[in-house]
VEXDREN-2710 file (C-alpha; in Angstrom, 1 decimal):
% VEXDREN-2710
k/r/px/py/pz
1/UNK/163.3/104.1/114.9
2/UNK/165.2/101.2/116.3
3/UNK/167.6/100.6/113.3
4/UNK/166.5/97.3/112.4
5/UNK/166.0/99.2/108.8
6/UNK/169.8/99.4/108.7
7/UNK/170.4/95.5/109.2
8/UNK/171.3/93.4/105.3
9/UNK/169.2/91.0/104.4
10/UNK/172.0/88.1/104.7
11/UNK/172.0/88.9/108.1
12/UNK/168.3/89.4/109.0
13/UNK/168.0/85.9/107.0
14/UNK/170.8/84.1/108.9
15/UNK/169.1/85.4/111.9
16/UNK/165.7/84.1/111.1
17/UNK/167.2/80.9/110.2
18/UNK/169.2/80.3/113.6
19/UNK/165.8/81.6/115.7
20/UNK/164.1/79.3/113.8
21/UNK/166.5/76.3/114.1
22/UNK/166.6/77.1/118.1
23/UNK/163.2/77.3/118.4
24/UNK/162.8/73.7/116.3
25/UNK/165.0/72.2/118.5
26/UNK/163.5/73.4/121.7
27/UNK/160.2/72.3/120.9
28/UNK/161.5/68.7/120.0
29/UNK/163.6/68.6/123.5
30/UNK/160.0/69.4/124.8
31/UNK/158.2/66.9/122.7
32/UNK/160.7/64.3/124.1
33/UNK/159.6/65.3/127.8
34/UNK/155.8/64.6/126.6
35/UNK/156.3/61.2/124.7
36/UNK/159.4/59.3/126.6
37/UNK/158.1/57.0/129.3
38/UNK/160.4/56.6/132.4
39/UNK/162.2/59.5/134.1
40/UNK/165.5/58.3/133.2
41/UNK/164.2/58.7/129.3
42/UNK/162.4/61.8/129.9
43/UNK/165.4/63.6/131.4
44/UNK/167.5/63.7/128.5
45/UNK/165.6/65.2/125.8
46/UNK/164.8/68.4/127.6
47/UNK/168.7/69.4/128.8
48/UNK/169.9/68.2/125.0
49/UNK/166.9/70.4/123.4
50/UNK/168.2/73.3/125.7
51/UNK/171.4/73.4/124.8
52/UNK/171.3/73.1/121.6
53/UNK/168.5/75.7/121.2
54/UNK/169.8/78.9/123.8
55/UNK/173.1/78.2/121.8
56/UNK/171.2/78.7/118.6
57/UNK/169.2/81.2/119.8
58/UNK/172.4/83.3/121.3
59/UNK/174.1/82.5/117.9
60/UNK/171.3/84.6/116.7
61/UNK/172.0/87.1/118.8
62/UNK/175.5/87.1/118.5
63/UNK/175.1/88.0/115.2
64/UNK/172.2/90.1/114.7
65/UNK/173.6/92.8/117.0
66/UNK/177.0/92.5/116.0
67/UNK/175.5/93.7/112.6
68/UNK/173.4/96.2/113.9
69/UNK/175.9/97.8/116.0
70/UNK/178.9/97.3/113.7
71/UNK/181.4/95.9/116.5
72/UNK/181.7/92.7/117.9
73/UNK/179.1/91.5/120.4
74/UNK/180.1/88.9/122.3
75/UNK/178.6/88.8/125.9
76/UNK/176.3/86.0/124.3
77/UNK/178.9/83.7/124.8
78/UNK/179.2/84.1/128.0
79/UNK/175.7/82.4/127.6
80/UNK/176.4/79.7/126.1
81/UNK/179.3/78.6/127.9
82/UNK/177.1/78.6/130.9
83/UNK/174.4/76.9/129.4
84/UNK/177.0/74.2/128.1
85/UNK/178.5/73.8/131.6
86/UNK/175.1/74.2/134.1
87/UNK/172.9/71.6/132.0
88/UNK/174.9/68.5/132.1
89/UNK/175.9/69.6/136.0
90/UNK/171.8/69.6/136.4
91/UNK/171.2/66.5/135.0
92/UNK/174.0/64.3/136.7
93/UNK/172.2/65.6/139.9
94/UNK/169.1/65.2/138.9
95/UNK/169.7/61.7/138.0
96/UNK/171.6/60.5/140.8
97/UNK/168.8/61.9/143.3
98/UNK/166.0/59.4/141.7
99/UNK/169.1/56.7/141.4
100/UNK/169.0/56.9/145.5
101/UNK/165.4/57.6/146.0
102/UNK/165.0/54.0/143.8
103/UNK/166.7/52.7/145.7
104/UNK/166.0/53.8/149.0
105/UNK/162.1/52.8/148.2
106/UNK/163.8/49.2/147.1
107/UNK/165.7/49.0/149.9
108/UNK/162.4/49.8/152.1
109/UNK/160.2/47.6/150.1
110/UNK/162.4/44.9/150.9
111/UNK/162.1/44.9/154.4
112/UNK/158.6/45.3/154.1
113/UNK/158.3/42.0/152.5
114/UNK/160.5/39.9/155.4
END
């Protein structure tokens, strides 16, 4: 039908295993948003767990269908490379807009109080 049939096990297993290990590490990243406290702590865990897990999960990819269709694929890394350069780029802005809404609201609350 599809050709799945046609892929070896080593590969359907290796697959499974980096889905799986993307997947794990997503769902921690997540967890991490959930149980961290501030918004400094919070931001962290979900850019690392996304990183880490599309780069697993395009691993995957990367190597199922390079199997399946007997060539190299490697548009997937084109993936990851943008993943590894746009998260960190998200976060530094992310972080230094509530670093000057802090302290613009400190700077306000402070001439409240005189």
């Amino acid at each position: 039908m599809n050709g799945t049939e046609d892929v070896p096990g080593w590969a359907a297993a290796l697959t499974a295993v980096l889905i799986l290990a993307g997947a794990i590490v997503t769902l921690i990243g997540s967890l991490g948003l959930l149980r961290l406290r501030t918004f400094y702590e919070r931001v962290h865990a979900p850019t690392l767990g996304t990183t880490l897990g599309t780069g697993f999960i395009a691993l995957a990819s990367m190597v199922y269908f390079s199997v399946l269709q007997t060539r190299p694929v490697l548009h997937e890394l084109l993936i990851i490379g943008l993943g590894i350069v746009t998260t960190p780029v998200a976060l530094t802005i992310l972080v230094g807009a509530a670093r000057f809404r802090d302290t613009a609201e400190n700077l306000t609350d402070a001439v409240d109080r005189d």
